[in-house]
C-alpha positions in Angstrom: 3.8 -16.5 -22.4 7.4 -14.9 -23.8 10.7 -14.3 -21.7 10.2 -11.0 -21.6 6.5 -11.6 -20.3 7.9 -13.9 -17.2 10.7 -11.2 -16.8 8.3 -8.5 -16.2 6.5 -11.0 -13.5 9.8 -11.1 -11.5 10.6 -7.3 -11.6 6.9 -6.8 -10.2 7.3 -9.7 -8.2 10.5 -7.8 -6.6 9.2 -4.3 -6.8 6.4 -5.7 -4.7 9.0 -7.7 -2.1 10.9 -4.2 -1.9 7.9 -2.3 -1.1 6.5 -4.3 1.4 9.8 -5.6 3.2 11.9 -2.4 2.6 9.1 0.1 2.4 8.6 -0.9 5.6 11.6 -0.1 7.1 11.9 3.2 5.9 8.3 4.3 7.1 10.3 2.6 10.6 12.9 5.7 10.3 10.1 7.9 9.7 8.4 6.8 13.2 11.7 6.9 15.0 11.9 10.0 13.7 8.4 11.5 15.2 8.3 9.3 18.1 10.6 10.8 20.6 9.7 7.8 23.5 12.9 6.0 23.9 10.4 2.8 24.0 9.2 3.1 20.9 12.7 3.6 19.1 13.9 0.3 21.1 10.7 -1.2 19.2 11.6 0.0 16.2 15.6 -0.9 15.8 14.3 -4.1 17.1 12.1 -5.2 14.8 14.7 -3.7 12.1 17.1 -5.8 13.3 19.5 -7.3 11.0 17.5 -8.0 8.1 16.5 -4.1 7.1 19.6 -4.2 5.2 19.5 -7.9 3.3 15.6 -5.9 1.7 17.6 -4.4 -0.1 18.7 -7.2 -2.2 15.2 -6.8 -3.6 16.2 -3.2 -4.9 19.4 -4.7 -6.2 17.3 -7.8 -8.0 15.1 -5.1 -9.5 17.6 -3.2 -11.0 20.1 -6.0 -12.1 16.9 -7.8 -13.6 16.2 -4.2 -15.7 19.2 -3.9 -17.5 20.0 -7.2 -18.6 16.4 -7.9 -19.9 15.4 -4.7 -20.8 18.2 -2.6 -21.4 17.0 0.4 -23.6 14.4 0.7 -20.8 16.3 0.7 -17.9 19.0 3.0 -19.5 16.0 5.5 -20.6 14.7 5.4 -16.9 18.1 5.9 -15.1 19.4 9.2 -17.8 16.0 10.4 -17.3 15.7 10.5 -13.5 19.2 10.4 -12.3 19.1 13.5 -9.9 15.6 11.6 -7.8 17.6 8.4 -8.2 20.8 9.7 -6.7 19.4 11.0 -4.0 17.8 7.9 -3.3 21.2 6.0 -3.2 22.7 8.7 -1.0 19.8 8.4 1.4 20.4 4.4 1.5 23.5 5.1 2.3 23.5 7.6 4.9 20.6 5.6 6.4 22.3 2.7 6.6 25.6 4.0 8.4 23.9 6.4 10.7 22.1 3.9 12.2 25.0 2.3 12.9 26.9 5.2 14.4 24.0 6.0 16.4 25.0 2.6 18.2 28.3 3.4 18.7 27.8 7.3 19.5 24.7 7.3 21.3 25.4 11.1 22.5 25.4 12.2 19.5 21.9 13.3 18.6 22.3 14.3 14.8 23.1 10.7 13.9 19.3 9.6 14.7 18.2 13.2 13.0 19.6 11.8 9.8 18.8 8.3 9.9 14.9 9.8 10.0 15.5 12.1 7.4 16.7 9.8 4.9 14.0 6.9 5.9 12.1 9.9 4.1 13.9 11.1 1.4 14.5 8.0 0.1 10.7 7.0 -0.3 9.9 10.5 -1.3 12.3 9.8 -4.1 11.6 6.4 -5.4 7.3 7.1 -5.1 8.2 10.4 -7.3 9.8 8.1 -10.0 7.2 5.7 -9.9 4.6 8.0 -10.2 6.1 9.7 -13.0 6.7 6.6 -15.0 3.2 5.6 -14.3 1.4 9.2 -15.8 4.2 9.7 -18.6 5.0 12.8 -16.6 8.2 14.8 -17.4 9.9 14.5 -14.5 9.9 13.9 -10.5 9.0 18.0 -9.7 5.8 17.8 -11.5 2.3 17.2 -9.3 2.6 13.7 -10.2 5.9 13.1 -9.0 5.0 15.1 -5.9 2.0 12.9 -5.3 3.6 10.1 -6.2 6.5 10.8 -3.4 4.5 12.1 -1.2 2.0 9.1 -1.5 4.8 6.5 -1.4 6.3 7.8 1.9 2.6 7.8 3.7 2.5 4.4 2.4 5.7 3.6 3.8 4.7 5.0 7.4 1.4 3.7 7.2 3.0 -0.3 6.8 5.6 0.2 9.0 3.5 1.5 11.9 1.1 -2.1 11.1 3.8 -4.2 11.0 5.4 -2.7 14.7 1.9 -2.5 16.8 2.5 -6.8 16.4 6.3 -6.4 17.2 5.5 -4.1 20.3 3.2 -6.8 21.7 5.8 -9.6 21.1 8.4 -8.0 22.9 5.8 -6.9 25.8 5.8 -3.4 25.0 2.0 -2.8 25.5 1.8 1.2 25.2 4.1 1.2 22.3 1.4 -1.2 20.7 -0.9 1.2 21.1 1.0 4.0 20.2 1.6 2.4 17.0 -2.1 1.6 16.4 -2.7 5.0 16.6 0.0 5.8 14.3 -1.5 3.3 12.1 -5.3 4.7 12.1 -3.3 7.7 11.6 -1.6 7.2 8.4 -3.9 5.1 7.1 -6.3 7.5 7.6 -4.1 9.8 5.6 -3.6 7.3 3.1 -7.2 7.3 2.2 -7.4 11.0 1.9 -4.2 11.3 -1.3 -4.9 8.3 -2.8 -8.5 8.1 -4.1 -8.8 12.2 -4.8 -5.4 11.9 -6.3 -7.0 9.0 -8.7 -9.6 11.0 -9.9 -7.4 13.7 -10.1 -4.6 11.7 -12.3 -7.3 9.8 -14.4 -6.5 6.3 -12.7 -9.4 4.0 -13.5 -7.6 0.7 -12.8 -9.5 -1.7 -11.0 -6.8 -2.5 -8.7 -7.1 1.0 -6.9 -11.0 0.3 -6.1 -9.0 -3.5 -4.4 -6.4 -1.0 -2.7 -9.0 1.4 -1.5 -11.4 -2.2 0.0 -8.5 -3.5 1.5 -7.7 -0.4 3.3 -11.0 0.1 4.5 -10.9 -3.6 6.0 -7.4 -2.7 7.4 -9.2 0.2 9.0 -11.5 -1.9 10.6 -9.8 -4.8 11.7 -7.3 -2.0 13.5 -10.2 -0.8 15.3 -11.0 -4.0 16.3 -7.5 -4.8 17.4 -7.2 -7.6 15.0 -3.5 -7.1 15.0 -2.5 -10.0 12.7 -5.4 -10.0 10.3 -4.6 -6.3 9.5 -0.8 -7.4 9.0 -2.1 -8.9 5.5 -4.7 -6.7 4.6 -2.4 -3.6 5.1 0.4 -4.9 3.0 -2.3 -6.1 0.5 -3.7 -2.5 0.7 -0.2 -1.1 -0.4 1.0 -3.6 -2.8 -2.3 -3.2 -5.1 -1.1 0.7 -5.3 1.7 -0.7 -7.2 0.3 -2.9 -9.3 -2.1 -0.3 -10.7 0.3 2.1 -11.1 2.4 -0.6 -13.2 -0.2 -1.4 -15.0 -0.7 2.2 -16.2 3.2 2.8 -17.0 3.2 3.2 -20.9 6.4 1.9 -21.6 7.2 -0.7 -24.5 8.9 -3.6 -23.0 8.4 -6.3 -25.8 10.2 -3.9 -27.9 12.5 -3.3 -25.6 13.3 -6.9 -24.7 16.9 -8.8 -24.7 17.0 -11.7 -27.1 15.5 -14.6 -26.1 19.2 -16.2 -25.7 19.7 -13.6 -23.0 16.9 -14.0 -21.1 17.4 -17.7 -21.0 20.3 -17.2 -19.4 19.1 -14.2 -17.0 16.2 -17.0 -16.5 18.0 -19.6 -15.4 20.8 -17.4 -13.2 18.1 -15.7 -11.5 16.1 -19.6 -10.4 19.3 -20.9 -9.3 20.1 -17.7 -7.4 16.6 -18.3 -5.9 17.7 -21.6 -4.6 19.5 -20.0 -2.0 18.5 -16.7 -1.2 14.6 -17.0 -0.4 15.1 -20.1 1.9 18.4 -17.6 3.5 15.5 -14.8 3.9 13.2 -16.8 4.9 15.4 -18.3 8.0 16.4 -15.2 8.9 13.0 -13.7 9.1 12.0 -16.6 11.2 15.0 -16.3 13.3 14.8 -12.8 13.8 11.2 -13.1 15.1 11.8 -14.8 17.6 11.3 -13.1 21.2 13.7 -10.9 22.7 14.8 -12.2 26.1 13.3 -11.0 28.8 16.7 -9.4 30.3 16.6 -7.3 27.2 12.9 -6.6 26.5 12.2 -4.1 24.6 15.7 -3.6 23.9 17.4 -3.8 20.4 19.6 -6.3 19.4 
């Protein structure tokens, strides 16, 4: 195995990480969005919390990853799509800082408006990238960068609402749970319907969209059987595969494309030591975070 082999591990590795941590918040903006019960938005900025900004280190370790160990690649990528990608940025940001003013401005309606918004835009853009990468398509307006966005940002909605029916029953919320079932059974449902036609459609014969497609179909079930934590890792394993197989149908030359071997010793090294201390930092605060509000403040954010 080559440097440039292991350094294609950790981008997937982080891809995967952003998808599932950060995927996951935005499909959260998307159900604050729709849901206009004041309980299920508590739900929802709770379970955000804090650490829906730190996933975004994963976007950052993607990127930073990219154009130190494959340059040509990530320069290619970036000149190519810069218009999707923008728009991606802007939505992080505007995401980011509404949600905040929507604390301190509560009367102010539009501030929640464009925190939804963006939770969509944002996947929208990113899936439309990804999805044109994967085909060798020209660009993000084509069908497969509409699939691909469209896709992405069901996926998105479909995790998010998994991941919150267990946060709504932590925090005692019992009709927001089941709100967020249905939301689930909803979009997974939905999920279903794009992603298998839109296979055949695209000429996707990877293996790992049959796993995706099993793993769905058990998340399915296990919803309907209110097996709240089982579906937690089926759903997520359900998403991730979709990105796995579309990776492993992206034509693009990385061996080619790779740093020197010098350079990625280096990237190598930077990146474990970096590890050291920021997946045990994520870690605690993801286990901090999940604790319990107190019950003077449940459901309420905090």
């Amino acid at each position: 195995m080559s440097y440039a082999d292991v350094a294609i591990g950790l981008i997937l590795v982080g891809l995967s990480a952003y998808l599932l941590f950060g995927g996951a918040d935005f499909g959260a903006g998307l159900w604050h969005l729709v849901s206009r019960r004041r309980g299920d938005q508590r739900v929802i900025e709770h379970a955000m919390g804090p650490l829906w900004e730190a996933n975004h280190v994963w976007l950052i370790f993607v990127m930073v990853l990219t154009w130190t160990a494959f340059p040509p690649v990530f320069a290619d990528v970036m000149a190519t799509h810069w218009v999707p990608l923008s728009l991606a940025a802007l939505g992080i940001v505007a995401r980011g800082s509404t949600f905040v003013f929507a604390k301190a401005v509560p009367d102010q309606g539009w501030y929640r408006w464009i925190f939804g918004v963006s939770s969509v835009l944002t996947p929208y853009c990113l899936g439309a990238v990804a999805a044109a990468l994967a085909v060798g398509a020209s660009g993000w307006l084509t069908p497969a960068g509409l699939y691909g966005g469209v896709l992405t940002t069901v996926l998105c909605a479909y995790l998010a609402a998994v991941y919150l029916i267990w946060d709504a029953r932590r925090l005692g919320d019992q009709s927001a749970s089941l709100r967020f079932r249905g939301f689930a059974l909803m979009s997974g449902a939905a999920v279903g319907l794009l992603a298998l036609p839109g296979a055949a459609a695209f000429g996707v014969h990877d293996p790992l969209i049959l796993a995706s497609a099993a793993a769905g179909l058990v998340s399915l079930v296990l919803l309907v059987r209110r097996s709240y934590l089982a579906v937690r890792v089926t759903g997520a394993l359900a998403v991730v595969t979709v990105l796995w197989g579309a990776a492993a149908m992206a034509d693009l030359d990385l061996d080619a494309a790779a740093a020197h071997d010098a350079v990625l010793k280096v990237v190598l090294f930077s990146l474990g030591a970096g590890a050291l201390i920021l997946v045990p930092s994520m870690a605690w605060l993801f286990v901090l975070f999940q604790r319990g509000a107190p019950r003077s403040e449940q459901p309420r954010a905090t």
